[in-house]
C-alpha positions in Angstrom: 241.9 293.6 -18.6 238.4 292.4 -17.2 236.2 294.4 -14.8 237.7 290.9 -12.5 240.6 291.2 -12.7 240.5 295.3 -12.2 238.1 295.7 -9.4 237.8 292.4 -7.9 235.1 289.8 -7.6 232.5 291.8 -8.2 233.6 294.1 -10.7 232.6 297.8 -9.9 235.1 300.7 -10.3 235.5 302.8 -7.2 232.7 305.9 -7.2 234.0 309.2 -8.1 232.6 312.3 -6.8 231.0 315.0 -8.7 233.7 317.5 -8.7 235.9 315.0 -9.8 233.7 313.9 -12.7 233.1 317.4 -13.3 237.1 318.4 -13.5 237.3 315.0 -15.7 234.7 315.7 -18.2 236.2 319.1 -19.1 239.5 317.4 -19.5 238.4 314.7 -22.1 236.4 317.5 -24.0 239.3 319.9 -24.3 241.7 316.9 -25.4 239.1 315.7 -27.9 239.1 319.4 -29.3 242.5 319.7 -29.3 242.9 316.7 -31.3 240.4 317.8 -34.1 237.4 315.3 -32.8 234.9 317.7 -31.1 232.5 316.5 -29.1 228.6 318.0 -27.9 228.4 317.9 -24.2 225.5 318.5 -22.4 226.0 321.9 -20.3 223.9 322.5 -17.3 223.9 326.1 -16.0 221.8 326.4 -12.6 219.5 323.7 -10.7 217.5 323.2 -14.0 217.7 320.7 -16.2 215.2 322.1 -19.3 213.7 325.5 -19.7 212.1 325.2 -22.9 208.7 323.6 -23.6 209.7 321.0 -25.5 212.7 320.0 -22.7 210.6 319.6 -20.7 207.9 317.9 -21.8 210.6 315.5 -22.9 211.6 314.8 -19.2 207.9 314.6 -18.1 207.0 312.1 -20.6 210.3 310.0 -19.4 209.4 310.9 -15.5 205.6 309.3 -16.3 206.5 305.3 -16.8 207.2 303.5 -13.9 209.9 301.2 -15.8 212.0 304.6 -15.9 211.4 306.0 -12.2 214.3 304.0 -10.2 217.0 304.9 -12.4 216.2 308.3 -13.0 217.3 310.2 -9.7 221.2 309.2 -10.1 220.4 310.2 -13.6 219.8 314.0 -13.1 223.1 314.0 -10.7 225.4 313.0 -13.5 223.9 315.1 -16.1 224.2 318.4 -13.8 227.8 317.1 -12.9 228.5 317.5 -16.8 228.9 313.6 -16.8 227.4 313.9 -20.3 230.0 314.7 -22.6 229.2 314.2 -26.3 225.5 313.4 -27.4 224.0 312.7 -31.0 220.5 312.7 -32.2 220.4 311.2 -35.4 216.9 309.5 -37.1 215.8 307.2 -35.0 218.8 307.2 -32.9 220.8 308.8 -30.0 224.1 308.1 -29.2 226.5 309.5 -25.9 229.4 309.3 -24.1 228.6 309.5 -21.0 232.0 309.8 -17.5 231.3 307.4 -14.7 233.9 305.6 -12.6 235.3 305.0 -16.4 233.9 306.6 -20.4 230.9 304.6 -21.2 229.5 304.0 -24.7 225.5 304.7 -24.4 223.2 303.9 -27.4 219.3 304.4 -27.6 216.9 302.9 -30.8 213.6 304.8 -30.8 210.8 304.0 -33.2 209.2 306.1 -35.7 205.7 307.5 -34.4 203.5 305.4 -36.0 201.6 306.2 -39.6 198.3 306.0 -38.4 199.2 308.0 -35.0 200.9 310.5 -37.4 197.8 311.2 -39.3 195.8 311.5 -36.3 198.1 314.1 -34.8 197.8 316.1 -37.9 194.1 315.6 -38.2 193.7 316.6 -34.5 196.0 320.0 -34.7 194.5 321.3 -38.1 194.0 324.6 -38.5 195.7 325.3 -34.6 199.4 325.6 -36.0 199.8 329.0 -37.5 203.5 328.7 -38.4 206.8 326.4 -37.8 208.3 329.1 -35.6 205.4 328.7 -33.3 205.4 325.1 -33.2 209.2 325.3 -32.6 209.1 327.8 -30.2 206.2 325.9 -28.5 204.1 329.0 -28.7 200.2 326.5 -29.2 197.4 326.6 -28.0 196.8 324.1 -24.5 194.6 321.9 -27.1 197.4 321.2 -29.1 200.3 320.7 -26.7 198.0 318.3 -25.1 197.6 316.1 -28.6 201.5 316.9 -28.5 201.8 315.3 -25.2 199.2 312.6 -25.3 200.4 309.6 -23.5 201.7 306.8 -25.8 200.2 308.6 -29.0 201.7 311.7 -29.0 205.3 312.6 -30.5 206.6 311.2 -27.6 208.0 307.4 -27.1 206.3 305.0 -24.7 209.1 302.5 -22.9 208.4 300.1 -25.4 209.1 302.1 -28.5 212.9 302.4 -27.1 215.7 300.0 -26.6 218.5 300.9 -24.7 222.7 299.9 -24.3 225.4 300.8 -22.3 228.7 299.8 -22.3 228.6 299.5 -18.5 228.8 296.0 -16.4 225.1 297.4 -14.7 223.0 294.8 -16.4 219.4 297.1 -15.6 217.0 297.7 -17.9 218.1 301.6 -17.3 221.8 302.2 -16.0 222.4 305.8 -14.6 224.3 306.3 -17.6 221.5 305.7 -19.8 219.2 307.7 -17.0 221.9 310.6 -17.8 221.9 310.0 -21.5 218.1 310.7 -21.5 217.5 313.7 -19.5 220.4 315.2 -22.0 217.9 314.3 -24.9 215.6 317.1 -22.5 218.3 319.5 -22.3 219.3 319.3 -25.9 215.7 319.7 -26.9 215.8 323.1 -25.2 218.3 324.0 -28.2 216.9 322.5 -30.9 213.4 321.3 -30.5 213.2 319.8 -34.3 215.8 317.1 -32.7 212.3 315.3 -31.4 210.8 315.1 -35.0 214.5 313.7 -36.4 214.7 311.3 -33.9 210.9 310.1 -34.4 211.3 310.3 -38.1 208.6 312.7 -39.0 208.9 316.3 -40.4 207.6 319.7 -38.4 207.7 321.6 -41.7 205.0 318.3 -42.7 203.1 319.5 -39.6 202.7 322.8 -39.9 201.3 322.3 -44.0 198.8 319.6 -43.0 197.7 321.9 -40.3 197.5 325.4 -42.3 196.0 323.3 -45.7 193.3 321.9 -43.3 191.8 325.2 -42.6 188.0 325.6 -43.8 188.4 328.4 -47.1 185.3 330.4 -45.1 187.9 330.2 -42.1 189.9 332.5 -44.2 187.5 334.4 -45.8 184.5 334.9 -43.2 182.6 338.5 -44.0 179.9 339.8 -41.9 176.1 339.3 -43.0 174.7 341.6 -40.5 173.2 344.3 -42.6 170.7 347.3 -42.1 167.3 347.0 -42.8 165.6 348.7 -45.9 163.8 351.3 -44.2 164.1 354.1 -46.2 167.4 355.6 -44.2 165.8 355.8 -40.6 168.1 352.7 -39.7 171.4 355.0 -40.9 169.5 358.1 -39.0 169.1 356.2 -35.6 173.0 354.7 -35.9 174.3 357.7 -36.8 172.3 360.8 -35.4 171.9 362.4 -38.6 169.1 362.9 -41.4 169.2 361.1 -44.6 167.5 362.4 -47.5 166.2 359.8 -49.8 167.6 360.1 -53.6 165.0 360.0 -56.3 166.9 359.3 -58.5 165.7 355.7 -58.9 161.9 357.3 -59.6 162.7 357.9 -62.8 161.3 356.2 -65.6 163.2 353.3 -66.7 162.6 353.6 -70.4 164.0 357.0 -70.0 167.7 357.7 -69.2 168.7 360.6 -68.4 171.0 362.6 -70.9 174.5 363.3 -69.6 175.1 367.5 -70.0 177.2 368.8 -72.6 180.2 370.3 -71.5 183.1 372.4 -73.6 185.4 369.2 -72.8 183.0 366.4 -74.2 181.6 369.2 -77.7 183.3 367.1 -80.0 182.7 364.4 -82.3 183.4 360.9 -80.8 185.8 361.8 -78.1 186.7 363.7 -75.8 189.4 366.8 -76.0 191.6 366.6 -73.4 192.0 369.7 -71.0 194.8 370.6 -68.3 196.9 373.1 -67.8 199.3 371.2 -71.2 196.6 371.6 -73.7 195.4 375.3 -72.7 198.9 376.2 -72.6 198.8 374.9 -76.5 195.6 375.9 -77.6 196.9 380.0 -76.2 200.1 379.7 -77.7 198.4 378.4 -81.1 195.4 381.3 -81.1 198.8 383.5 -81.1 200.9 382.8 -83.6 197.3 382.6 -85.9 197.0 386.0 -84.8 200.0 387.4 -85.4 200.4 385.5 -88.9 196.8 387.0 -90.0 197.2 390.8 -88.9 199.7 391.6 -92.3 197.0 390.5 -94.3 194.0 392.5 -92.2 196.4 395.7 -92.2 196.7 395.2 -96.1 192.7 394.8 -96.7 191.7 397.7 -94.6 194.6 399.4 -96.6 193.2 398.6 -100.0 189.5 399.0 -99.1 190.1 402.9 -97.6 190.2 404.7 -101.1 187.3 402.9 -102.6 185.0 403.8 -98.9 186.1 408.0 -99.6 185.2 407.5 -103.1 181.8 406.2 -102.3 181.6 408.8 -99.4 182.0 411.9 -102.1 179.6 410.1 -104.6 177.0 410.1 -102.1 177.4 414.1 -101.2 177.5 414.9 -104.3 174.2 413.1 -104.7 172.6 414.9 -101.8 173.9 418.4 -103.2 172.2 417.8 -106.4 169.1 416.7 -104.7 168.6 420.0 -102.9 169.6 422.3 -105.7 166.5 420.6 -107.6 164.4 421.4 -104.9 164.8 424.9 -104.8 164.1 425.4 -108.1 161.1 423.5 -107.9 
């Protein structure tokens, strides 16, 4: 049945309020559920469409063209009514379903950002993107979300990168259905801000490497070449409030090293013994079994030698005795 032959001549359904678009909405996405066919509404909680950066810099770039303006206002109704009850960002593409005075089909074509624009917005935001979380979570500096933002070059389309349908008899360039459509793209964006880059065709992870391999290597690894001057330690005595004795050690002839000292642990040949608590513990335990195996031996030497030192001992007084019987008889 025509749009005629339904609602007269000029073929527009009676307007339905927003609570009853509301209480329809919910019904059609419970059935859909129920059925196994799920759909993604667009839920608006409060007055506010977007509360993320990338919402709504979405909805300010679409707010900015004039061939957008007119349609926009009956727009914002139906999306806060919940009008907007199953949207899909796909590459290049965004497609909804979207409760007016009947379910209307809406489809949006967006083009890819352009190859030389993408360069430049990878040239411009080098070394200012420290991570895809913070590009994500739109945590940039103002430089950048302004290269972001730029009008007609940034990620965001200008009118005539986009071509819009609607199932709808309105035959505007922009229906409130489409109008709706878009400011869910906003609110969507709020959940998943890598949407933008699918539906643009170009990759945040992409991004975020051009910007971080961009960064100068001295960037990374800057040192300080502020340095004291060589005056003899009077620079270190005036920073710190102390005296510095100069070392003379440097004096020295250079032809002449200086030996290291000799100590017990380096009195070997070629290397050095090692010492610790281990190897004294060995070398002790080792000087007393040597002892204890050589005392036998000492005991039996001293043993045998004791005869032969008494004979020697009555040799020698019996020497003596002779020698002063001969003197007095001289």
């Amino acid at each position: 049945m025509s749009y005629y032959d339904r609602y007269g001549s000029y073929g527009w359904a009676p307007r339905k309020s927003v609570g009853q678009r509301r209480d329809e909405a919910a019904k059609l996405v419970a059935d859909a559920a129920r059925k196994g066919r799920p759909l993604a509404p667009i839920v608006i909680e409060g007055r506010k469409i977007v509360t993320s950066f990338w919402g709504q810099a979405w909805c300010d770039n679409i707010e900015r063209y004039r061939d957008f303006a007119y349609r926009l206002e009956r727009g914002r109704s139906y999306v806060r009514s919940g009008s907007v009850i199953d949207l899909a960002i796909t590459p290049g593409r965004v497609t909804a379903k979207v409760l007016g005075s009947e379910l209307y089909e809406v489809g949006i074509e967006m083009d890819a950002v352009a190859r030389a624009d993408w360069k430049a917005i990878q040239r411009d935001c080098s070394g200012d993107i420290r991570s895809l979380v913070d590009l994500l979570g739109g945590k940039l500096s103002d430089s950048v979300m302004a290269r972001l933002c730029a009008e007609r070059t940034g990620l965001f389309p200008a009118p005539k990168h986009i071509r819009i349908e609607c199932s709808c008899p309105d035959y505007a360039s922009m229906c409130k259905h489409v109008a709706a459509t878009m400011y869910g793209i906003g609110a969507r964006l709020d959940q998943a801000p890598e949407l933008l880059f699918t539906l643009r065709k170009v990759s945040a992870a992409e991004l975020v490497s051009a910007a971080a391999e961009a960064v100068p290597a001295s960037r990374g690894a800057t040192r300080s070449t502020r340095v004291l001057n060589d005056d003899g330690g009077s620079g270190l005595s005036a920073l710190f409030g102390i005296e510095i004795v100069a070392s003379h050690a440097e004096d020295a002839p250079a032809g002449r090293a200086r030996r290291p000292r000799e100590t017990r642990e380096t009195r070997t040949t070629g290397s050095t013994r090692a010492t610790g608590p281990s190897s004294t513990a060995s070398r002790t335990s080792k000087r007393a079994v040597s002892t204890a195996s050589r005392t036998p031996k000492v005991a039996a030497a001293i043993a045998s030698r004791t005869p032969k030192a008494e004979g020697r001992g009555r040799s020698a007084a019996k020497r003596t005795t002779k020698a002063k019987a001969a003197a007095t008889q001289s």
